[in-house]
Backbone bond lengths (Angstrom), bond angles and torsions (degrees), N, CA, C in turn:
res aa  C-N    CA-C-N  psi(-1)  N-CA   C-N-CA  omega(-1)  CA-C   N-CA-C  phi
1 X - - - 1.456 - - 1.524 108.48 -
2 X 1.334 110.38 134.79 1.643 113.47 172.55 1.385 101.34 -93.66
3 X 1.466 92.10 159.64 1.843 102.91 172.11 1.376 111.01 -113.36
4 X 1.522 142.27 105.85 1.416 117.03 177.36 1.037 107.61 -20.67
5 X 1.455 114.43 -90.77 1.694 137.15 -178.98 1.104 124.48 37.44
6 X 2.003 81.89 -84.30 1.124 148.09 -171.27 1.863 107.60 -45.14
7 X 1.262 100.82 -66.44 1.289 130.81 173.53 1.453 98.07 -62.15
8 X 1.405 147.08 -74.09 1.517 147.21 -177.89 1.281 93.46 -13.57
9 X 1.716 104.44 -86.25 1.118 144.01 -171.15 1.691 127.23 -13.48
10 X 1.683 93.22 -50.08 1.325 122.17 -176.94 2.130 105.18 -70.89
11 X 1.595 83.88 -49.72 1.789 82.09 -168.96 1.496 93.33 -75.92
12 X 1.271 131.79 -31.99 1.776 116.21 178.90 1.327 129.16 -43.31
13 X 1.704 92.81 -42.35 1.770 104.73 163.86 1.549 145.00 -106.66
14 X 1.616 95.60 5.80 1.439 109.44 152.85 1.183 138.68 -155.76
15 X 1.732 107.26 46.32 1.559 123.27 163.69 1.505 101.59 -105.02
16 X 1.103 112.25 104.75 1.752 112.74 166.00 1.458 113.26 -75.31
17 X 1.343 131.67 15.44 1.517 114.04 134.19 0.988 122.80 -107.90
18 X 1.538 132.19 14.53 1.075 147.23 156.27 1.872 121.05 -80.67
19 X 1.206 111.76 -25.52 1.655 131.50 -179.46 1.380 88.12 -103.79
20 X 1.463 145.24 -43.24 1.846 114.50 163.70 0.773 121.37 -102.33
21 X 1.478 119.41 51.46 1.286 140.83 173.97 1.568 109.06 -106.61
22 X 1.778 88.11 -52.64 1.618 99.85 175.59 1.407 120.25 -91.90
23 X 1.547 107.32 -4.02 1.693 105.05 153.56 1.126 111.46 -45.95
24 X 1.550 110.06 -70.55 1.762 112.74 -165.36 1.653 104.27 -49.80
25 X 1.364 114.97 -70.39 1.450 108.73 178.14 1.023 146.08 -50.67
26 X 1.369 107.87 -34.83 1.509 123.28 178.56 1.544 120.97 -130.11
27 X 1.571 117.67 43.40 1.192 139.99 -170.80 1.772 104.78 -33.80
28 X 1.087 124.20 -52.79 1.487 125.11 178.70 1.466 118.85 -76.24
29 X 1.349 106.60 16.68 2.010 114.02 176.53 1.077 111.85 -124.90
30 X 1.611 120.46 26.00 1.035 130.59 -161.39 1.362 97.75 -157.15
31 X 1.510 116.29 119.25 1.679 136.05 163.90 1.184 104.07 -135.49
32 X 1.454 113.54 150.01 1.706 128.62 -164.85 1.281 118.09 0.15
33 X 1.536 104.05 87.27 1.705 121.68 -153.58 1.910 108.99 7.65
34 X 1.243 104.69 51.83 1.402 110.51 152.77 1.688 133.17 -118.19
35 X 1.513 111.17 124.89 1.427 104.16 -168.16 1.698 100.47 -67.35
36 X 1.405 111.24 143.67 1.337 117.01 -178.23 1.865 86.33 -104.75
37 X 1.490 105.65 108.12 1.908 89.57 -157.92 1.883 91.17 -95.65
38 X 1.213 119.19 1.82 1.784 104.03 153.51 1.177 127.57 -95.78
39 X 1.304 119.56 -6.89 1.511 119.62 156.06 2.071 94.21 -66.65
40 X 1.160 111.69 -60.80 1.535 107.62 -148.00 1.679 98.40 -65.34
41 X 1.162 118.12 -23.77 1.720 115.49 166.09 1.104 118.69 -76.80
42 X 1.741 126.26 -9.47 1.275 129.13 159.92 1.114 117.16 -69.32
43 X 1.663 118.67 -39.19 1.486 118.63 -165.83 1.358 103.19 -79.21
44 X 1.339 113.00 -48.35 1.642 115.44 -157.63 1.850 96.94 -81.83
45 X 1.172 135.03 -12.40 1.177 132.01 179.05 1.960 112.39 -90.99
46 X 0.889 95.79 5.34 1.348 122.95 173.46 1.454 138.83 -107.76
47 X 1.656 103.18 0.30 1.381 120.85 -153.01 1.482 106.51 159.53
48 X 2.034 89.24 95.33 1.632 91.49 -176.21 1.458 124.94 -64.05
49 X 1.652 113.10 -8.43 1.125 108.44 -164.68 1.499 111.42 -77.38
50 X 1.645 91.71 -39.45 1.868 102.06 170.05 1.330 110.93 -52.39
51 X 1.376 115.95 -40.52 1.265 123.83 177.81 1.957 102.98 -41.65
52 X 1.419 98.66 -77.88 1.317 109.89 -165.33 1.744 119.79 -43.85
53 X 1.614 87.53 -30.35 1.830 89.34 -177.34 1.783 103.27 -71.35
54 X 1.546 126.72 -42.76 1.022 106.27 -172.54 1.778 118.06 -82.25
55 X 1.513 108.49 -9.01 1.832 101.90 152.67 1.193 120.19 -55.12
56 X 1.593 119.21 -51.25 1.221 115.14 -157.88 1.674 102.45 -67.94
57 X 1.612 130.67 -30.09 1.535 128.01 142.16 1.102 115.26 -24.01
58 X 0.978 117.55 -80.61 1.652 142.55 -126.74 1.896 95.91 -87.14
59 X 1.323 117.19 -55.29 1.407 108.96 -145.61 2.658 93.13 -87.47
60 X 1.453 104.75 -14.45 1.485 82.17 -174.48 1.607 86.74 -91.40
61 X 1.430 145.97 21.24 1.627 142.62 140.09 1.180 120.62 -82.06
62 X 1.426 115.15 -4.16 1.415 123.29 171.33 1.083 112.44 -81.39
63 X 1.673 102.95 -65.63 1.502 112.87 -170.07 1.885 110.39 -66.04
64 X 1.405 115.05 -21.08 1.784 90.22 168.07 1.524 97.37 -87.53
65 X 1.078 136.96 -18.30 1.665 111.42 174.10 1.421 125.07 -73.33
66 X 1.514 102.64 -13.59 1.593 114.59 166.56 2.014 102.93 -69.56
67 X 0.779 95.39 -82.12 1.819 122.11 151.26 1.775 83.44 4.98
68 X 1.087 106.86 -105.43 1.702 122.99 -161.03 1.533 101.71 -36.89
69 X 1.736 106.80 -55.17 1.198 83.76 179.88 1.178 146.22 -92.98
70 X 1.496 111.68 7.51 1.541 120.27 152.81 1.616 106.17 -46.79
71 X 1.142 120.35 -71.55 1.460 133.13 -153.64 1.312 93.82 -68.55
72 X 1.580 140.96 -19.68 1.477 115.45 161.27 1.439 111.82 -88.04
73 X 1.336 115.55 -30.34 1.783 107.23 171.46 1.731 101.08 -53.29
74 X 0.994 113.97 -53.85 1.580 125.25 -176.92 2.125 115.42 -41.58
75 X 1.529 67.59 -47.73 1.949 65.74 -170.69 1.641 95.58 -80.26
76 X 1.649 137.89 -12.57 1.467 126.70 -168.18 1.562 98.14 -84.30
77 X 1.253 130.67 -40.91 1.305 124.55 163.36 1.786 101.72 86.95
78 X 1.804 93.82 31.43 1.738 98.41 -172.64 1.734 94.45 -101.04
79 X 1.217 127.93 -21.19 1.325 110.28 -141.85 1.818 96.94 -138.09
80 X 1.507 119.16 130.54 1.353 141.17 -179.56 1.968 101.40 -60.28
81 X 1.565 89.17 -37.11 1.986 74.28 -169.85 1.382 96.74 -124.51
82 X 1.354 120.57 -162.85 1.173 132.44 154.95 1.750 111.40 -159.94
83 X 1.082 115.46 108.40 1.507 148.03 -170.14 1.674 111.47 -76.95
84 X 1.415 112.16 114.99 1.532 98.91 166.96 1.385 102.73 -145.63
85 X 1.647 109.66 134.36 1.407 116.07 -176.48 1.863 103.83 -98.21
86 X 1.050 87.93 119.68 1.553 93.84 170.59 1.716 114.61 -126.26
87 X 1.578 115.68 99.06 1.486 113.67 150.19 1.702 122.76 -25.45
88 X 0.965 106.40 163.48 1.389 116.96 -174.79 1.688 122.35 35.80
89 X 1.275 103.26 29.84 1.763 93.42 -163.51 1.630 123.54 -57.88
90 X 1.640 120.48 -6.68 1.224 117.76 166.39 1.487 124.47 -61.80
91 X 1.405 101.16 -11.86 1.436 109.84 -159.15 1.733 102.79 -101.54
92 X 1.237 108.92 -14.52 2.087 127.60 -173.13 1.537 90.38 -105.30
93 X 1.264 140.90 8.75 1.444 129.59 -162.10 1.919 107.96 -46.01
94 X 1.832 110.30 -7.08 1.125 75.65 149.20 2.002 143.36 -142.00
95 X 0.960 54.69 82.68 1.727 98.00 175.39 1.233 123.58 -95.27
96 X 1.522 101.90 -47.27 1.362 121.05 -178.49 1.796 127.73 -36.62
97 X 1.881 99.85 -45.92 1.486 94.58 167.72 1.285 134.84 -61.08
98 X 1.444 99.20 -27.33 1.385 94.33 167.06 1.686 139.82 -35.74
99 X 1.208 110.10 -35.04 1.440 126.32 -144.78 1.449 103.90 -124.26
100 X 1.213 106.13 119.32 1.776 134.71 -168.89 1.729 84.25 -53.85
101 X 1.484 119.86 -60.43 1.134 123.07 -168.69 1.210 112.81 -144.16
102 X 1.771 116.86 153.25 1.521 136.48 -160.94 1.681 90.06 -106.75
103 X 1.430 115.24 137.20 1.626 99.40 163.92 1.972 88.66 -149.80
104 X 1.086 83.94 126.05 1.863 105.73 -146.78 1.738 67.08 -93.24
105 X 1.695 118.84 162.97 1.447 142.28 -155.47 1.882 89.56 -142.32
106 X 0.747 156.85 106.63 1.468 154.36 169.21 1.767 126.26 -100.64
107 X 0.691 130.26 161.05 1.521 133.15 -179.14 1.229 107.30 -163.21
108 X 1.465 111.89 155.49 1.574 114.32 158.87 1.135 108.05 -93.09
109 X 1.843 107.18 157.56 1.058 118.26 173.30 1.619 122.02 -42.36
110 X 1.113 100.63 -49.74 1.569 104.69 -169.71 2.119 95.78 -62.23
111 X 0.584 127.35 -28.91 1.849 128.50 -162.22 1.565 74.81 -92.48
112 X 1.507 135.54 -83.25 1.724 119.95 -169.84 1.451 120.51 -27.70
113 X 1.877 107.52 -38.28 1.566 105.66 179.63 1.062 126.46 -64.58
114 X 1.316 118.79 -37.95 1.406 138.30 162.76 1.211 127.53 -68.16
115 X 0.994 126.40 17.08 1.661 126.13 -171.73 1.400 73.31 -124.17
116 X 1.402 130.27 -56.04 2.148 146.69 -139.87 1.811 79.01 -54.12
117 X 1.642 97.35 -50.31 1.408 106.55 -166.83 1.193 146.39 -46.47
118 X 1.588 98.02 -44.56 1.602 138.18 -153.76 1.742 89.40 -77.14
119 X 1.769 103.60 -45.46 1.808 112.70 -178.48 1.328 94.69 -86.26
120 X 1.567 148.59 44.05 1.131 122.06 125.20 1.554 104.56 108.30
121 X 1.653 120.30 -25.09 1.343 110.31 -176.47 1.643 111.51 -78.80
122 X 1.579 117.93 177.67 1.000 113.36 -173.53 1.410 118.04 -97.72
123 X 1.340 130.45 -168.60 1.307 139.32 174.60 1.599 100.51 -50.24
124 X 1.241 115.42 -60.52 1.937 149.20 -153.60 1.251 98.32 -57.12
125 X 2.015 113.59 -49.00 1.054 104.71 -149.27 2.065 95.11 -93.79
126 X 1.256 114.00 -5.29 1.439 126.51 174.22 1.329 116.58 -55.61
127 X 1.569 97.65 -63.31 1.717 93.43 174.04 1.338 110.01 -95.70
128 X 1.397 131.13 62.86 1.008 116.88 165.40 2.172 90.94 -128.65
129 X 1.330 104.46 -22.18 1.842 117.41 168.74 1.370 96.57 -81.48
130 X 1.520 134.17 -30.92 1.290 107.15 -173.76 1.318 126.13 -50.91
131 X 1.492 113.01 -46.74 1.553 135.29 -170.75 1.258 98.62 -47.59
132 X 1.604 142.72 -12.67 1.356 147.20 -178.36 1.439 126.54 -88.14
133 X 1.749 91.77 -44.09 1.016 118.67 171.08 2.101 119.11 -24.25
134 X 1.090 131.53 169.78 1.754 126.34 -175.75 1.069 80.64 -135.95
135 X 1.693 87.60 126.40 1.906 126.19 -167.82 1.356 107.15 -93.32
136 X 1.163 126.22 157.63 1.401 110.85 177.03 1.451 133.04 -59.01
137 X 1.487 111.68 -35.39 1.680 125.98 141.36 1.438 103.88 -13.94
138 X 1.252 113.09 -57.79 1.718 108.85 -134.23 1.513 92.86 -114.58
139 X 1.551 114.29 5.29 1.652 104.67 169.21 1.939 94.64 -85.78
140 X 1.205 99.09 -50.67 1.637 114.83 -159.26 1.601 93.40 -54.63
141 X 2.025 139.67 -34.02 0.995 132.79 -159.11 1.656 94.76 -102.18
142 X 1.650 118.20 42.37 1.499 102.58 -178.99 1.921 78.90 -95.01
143 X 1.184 95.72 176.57 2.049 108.98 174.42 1.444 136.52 -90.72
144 X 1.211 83.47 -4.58 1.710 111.12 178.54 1.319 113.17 -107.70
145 X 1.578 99.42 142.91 1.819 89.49 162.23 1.052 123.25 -67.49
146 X 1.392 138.61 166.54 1.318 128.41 -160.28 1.918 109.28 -153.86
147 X 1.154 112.11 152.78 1.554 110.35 171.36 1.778 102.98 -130.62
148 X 1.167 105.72 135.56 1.242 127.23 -165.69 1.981 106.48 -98.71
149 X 1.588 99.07 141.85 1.954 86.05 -176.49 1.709 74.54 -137.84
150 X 1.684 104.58 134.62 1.303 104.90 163.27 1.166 114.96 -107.31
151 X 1.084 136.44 107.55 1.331 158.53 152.82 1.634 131.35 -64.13
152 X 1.758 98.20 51.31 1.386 107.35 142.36 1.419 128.57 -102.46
153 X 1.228 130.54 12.93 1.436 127.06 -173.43 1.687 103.03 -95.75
154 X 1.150 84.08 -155.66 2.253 99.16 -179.68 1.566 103.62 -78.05
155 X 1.676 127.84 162.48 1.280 115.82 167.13 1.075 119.75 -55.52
156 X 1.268 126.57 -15.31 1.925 121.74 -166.42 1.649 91.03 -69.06
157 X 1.564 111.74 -52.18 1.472 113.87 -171.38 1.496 114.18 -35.16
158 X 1.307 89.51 -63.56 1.728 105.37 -177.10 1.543 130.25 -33.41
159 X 2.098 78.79 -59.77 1.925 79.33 166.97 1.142 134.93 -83.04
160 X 1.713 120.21 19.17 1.229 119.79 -164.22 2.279 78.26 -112.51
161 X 1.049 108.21 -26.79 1.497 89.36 -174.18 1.933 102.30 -73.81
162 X 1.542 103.00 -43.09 1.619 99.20 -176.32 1.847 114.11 -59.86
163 X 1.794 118.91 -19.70 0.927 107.35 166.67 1.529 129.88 -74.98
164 X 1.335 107.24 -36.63 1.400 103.97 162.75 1.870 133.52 -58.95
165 X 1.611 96.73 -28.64 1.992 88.26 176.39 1.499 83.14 -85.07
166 X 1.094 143.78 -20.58 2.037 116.20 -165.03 1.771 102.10 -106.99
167 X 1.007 136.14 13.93 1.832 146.32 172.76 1.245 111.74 -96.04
């Protein structure tokens, strides 16, 4: 299973045309070519446009590292699926062909606040990611059929809904 995140995460702190990339743009998220990546979720969560410049970076280095590693899971001929979690996926719609199937992860607000919490961020900085958040509009307008797991209960819940869409 891939993690967007995971993957972001990785090229933020070790693609050096990706770190003087975000020099120029994001000059203050950046100390001794290191992304300071809660300053840079401060800035860009604050300003979709900042936002948008570091997707339009960030997400076509995603999609060939998704890319590669399909085609090496693909050529090992070990594994039945291949799993990739991607945040925000209304916003990558294209991505979307890729994938036999969409299985959207949901929460309520109140369970997102509390998790935002549990890691330490504040009230301020909650609704300021919500506005990102995929609205119900914008689950129902993905292109794929899709299966939905709501994930406010305990983990047992959880894995008893992900066992039923993958069995």
């Amino acid at each position: 299973m891939l993690h967007g995140d995971h993957l972001a995460h990785a090229i933020l702190q070790s693609n050096m045309k990706c770190i003087q990339y975000l020099k120029k743009n994001f000059p203050e998220c950046v100390v001794q070519n290191k992304v300071v990546r809660s300053k840079l979720a401060e800035v860009v969560f604050h300003d979709s446009k900042k936002l948008q410049i570091l997707q339009s970076m960030l997400f076509p280095k995603i999609k060939k590292q998704i890319q590669q590693s399909y085609e090496n899971m693909k050529n090992c001929h070990q594994y039945a699926s291949f799993i990739v979690e991607l945040p925000l996926l209304h916003q990558t719609l294209s991505f979307c062909p890729w994938f036999d199937e969409i299985v959207l992860v949901s929460a309520s607000h109140h369970a997102c606040w509390k998790r935002f919490m549990h890691r330490g961020f504040s009230s301020n900085q909650f609704v300021k990611r919500l506005q990102y958040f995929c609205s119900e509009k914008q689950i129902y307008a993905l292109p794929q059929p899709k299966s939905i797991i709501y994930n406010d209960g305990s983990i047992d819940h959880l894995k008893n809904q992900i066992n039923k869409i993958f069995s």
